[in-house]
C-alpha positions in Angstrom: 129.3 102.7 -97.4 129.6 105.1 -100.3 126.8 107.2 -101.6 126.2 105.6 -104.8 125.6 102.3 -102.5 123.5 104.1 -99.5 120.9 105.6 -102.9 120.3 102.2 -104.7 120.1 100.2 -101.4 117.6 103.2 -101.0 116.0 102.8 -104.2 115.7 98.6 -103.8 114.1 98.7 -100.5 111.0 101.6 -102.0 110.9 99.3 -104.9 110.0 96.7 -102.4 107.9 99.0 -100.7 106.0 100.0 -103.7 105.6 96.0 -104.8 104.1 95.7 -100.9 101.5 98.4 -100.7 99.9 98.1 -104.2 96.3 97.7 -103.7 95.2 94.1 -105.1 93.7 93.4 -108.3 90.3 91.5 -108.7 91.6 89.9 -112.2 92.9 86.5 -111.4 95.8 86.7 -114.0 96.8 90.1 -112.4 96.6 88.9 -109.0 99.2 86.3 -109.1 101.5 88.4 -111.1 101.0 91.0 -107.9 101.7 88.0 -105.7 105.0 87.0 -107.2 106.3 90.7 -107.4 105.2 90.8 -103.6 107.5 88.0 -103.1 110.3 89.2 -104.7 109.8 92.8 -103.4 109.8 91.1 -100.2 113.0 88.8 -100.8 114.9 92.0 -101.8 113.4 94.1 -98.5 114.8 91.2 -96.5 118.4 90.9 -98.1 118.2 95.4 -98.7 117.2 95.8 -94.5 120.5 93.7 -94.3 122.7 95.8 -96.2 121.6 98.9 -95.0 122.1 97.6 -91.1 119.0 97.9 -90.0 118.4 94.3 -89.3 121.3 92.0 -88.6 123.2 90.1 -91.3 121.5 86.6 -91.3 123.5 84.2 -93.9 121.0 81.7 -93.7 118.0 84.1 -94.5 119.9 86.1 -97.0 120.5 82.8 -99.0 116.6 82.0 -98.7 115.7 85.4 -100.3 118.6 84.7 -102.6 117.1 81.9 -103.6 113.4 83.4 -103.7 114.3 85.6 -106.3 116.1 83.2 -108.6 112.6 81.1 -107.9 110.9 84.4 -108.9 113.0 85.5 -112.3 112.2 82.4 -113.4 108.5 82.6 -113.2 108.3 86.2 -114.4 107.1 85.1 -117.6 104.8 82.8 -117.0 103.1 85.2 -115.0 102.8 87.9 -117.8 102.1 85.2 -120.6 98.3 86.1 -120.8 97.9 90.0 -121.6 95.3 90.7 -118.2 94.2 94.3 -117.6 92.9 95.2 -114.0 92.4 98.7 -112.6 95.0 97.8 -109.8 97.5 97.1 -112.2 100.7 98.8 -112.9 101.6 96.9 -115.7 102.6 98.8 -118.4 100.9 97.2 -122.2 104.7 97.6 -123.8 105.5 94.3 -121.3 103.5 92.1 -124.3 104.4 94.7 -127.2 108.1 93.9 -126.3 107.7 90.5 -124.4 111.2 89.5 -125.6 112.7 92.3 -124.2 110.6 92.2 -120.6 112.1 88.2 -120.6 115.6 89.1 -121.1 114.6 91.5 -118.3 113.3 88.5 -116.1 117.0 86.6 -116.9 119.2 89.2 -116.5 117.2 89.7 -112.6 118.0 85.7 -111.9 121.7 86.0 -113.7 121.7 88.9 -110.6 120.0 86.6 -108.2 122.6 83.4 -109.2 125.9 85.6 -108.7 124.5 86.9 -105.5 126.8 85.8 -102.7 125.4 86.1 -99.9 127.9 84.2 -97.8 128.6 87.6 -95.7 127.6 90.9 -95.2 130.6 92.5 -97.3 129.8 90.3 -100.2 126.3 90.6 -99.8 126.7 94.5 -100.4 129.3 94.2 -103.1 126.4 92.3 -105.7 123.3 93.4 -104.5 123.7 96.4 -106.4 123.8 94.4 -109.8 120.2 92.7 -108.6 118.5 96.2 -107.5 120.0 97.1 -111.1 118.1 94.5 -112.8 114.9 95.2 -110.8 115.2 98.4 -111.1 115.9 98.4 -115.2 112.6 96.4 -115.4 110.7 98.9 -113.3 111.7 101.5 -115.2 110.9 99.6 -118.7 107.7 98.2 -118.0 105.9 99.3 -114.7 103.8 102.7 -114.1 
């Protein structure tokens, strides 16, 4: 595995990480938008521990987490429709200043998702990189 591969399966699985250990909000609203990003952090931890080796390449799990993050991208913006604020939040207000853009975000993650093959571990590696890239454009954009 090359190094540009090793540093964004890297990056995918702290992004995961991060989405895991956030500290919960009290605001309803915010609360399921931490929820779904929990899911997805966790559907890209599964199919990221895989890549990386450190669990075993499961095709049947790996097209379950495929499939939760498709799910997720999809729901995105629902989630983020109503502008709620809660300390716990990392949110950043330019998500509804620029909803259009944090949308085509949300697509671009499930076009990423939809090409996924997760059929092996070889093919597995070879698109996960356009997913993390997608998740990780979005973090950069729009989460503190």
């Amino acid at each position: 595995m090359n190094f540009k591969t090793k540093t964004l399966i890297l990056g995918l699985i702290m992004i995961g990480g991060m989405a895991l250990s956030q500290a919960k909000a009290t605001d309803p609203d915010v609360h399921a938008r931490q929820v779904l990003m929990d899911t997805n952090g966790g559907a890209m931890k599964t199919l990221g521990d895989m890549a990386k080796g450190d669990v075993a390449f499961d095709a049947t799990a790996a097209a379950a987490a495929k499939a939760q993050l498709i799910t997720d991208a999809g729901n995105i913006p629902a989630a983020f429709e109503k502008n709620a604020t809660d300390p716990e939040t990392h949110a950043k207000p330019e998500i509804w200043a620029n909803m259009d853009d944090f949308k085509a975000h949300a697509a671009a993650l499930g076009k990423a998702a939809t090409a996924l093959d997760t059929t092996s571990l070889d093919t597995l590696k070879a698109g996960l990189g356009d997913v993390g890239g997608a998740c990780g454009a979005c973090h950069k954009a729009y989460h503190s």
